[in-house]
N, C-alpha and C positions, 0 to 999 in steps of 0.2 A: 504493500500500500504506500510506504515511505517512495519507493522505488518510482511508483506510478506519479506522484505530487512533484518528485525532484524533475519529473520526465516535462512535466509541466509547466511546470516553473522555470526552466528552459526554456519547451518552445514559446512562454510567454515572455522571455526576456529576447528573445530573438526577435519577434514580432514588433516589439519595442524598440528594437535599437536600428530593426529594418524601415520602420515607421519615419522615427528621427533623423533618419538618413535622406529620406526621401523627402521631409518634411524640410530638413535644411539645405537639398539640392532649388526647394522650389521658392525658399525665402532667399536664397543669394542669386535663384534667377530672376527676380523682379527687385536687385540694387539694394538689398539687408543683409548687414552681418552676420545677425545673431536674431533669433526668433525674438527676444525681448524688444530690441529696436521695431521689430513689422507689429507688434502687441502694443507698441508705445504710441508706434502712427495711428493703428485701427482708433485708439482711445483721443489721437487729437482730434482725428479729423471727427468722430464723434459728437467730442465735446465744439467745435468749431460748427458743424451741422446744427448744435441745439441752442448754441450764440446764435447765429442769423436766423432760425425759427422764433424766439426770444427778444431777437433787441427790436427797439421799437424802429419803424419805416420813415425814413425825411419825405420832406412833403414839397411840393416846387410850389412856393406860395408866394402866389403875385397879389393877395390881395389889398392891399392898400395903394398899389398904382392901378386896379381895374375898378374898383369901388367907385372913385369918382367917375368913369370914363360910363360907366355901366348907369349909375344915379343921374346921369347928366341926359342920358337918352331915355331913363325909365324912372323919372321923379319920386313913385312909391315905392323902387327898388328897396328891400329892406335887408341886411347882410344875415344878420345873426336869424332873420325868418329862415334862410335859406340853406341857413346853416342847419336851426332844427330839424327843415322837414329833410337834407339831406339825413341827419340820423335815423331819426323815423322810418325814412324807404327802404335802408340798408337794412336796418332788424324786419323791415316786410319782406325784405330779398329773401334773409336766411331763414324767417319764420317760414316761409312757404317753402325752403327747400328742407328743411327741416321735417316738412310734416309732408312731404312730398303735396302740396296743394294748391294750385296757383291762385285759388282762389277766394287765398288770404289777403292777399293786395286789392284793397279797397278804395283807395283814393283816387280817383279820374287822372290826376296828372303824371300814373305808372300806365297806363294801359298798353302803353305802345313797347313799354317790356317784358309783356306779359308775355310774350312767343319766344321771348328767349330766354324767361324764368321756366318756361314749360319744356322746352328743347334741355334743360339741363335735367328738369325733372325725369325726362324720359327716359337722358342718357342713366338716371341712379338706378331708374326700375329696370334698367337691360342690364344693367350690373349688380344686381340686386342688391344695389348701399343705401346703406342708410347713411345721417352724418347728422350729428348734432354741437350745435354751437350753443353755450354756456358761460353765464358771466358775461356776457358782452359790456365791453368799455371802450370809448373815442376818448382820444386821446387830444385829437387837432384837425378843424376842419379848415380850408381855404380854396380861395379861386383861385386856378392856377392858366385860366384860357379864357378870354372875351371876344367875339368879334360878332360886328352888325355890318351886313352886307346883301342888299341883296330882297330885300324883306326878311330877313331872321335874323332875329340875333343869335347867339350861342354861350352858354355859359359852362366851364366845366369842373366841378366841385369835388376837391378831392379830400380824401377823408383817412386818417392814420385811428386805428382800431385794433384792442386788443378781445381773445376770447380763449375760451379751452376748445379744441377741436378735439372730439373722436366719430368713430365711426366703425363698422362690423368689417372694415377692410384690415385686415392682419399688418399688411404694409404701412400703414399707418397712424399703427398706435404707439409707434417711436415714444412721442413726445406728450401723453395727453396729461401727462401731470404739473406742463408748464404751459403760460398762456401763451398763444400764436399771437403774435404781432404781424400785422396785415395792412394792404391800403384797397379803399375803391376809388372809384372813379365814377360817376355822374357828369352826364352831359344832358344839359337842360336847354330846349327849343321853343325858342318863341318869337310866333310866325304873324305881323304886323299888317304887310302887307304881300296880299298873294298874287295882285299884277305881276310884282315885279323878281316873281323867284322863276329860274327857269324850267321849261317842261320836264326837263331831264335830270333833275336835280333828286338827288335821293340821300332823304333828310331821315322820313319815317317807313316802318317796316309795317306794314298790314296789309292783311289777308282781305279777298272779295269774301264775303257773310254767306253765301251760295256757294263756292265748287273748291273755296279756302289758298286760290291760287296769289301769287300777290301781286299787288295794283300799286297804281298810281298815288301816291299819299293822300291827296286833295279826292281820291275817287272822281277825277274829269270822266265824265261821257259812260262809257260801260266797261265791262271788264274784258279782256281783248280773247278768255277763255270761255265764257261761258254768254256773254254778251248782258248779264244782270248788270240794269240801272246804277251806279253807284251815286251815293249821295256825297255831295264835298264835305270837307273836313275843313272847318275855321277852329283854329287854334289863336286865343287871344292872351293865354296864360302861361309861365312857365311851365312845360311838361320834360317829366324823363323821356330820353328817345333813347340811350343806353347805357348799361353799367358796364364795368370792369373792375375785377381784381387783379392787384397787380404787384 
């Protein structure tokens, strides 16, 4: 019985030392010493990965050269209004992706993001994820883009945000016991006068209400697939026309 353990204990120490052999032909092929060196990197770049998921995002903020320029063509402009309901839309973003729903977004001036809060939802359900966002905190909102041209102006709001992210994807639960640090992005359209924007111009994304194909923002004349009526679109308000994370 002695006999049979030493027999084994051999070839267990041989398996071991054939292992380590192979194990440090493949750490000196990829520019390592010694395994502890490739063990030292695994851990920086680790902890370097969970630095930039963590530290908080800079923000390109022009807002106090665009404030006057924006106030000066729209009198009632108000900053910090624009600031709130930018927070607001961003928690309607991720409530609705959250709860896979688009039909959490209630306020008239998201609607025109609803097809691309929906196209994300659909991407979770063919990936069967889920993903929840918790804790949510901003951090610092500003306008980082103005311009009137055209009949529209434009405005684009950008927004640094922190939250806990996880989700039922294995790949991704790295980090969920530290807040993500994150930025969006909002671009906000408001369409003055509609002589003078061009036919061609492609500002808003919607679908004809009939056969779902997409049209002409204003819906001019009928829809060039199905031939249904469309009705124009006067847009006198700041509306979302799209987000990004970034």
């Amino acid at each position: 019985m002695l006999y049979v353990i030493l027999i084994l204990l051999i070839i267990l120490a041989v398996l071991l030392l054939v292992l380590y052999v192979v194990a440090m032909k493949f750490v000196k092929a990829i520019g390592f010493s010694t395994l502890k060196e490739l063990i030292d990197e695994i851990k920086k770049q680790s902890t370097t990965e969970k630095e930039i998921y963590s530290s908080p995002k800079n923000l390109s903020d022009m807002t106090k050269l665009l404030v006057p320029l924006i106030s000066k063509d729209f009198p009632s402009f108000n900053q910090e209004q624009i600031f709130t309901q930018s927070r607001n839309y961003i928690n309607a973003i991720l409530d609705s992706l959250e709860a896979k729903d688009s039909s959490l977004i209630k306020d008239k001036n998201l609607k025109f993001i609803i097809p691309k809060v929906e196209d994300q939802i659909k991407n979770l359900n063919e990936l069967e994820k889920e993903v929840h966002y918790t804790n949510v905190r901003f951090n610092k909102c500003a306008i980082s883009e103005y311009t009137n041209k055209g009949g529209v102006a434009k405005i684009t709001v950008v927004s640094s945000l922190s939250y806990y992210y996880d989700s039922n994807d294995e790949k991704e639960k790295k980090f969920t016991d530290v807040r993500k640090e994150t930025r969006y992005k909002l671009e906000y359209v408001y369409i003055y006068d509609e002589d003078k924007i061009p036919e061609n111009i492609d500002l808003l994304k919607i679908n004809c209400p009939n056969c779902g194909a997409p049209v002409d923002f204003f819906g001019r004349g009928k829809c060039s697939y199905c031939n249904t009526m469309l009705s124009p679109i006067n847009i006198k308000n700041w509306s979302v026309v799209n987000y990004e994370e970034y």
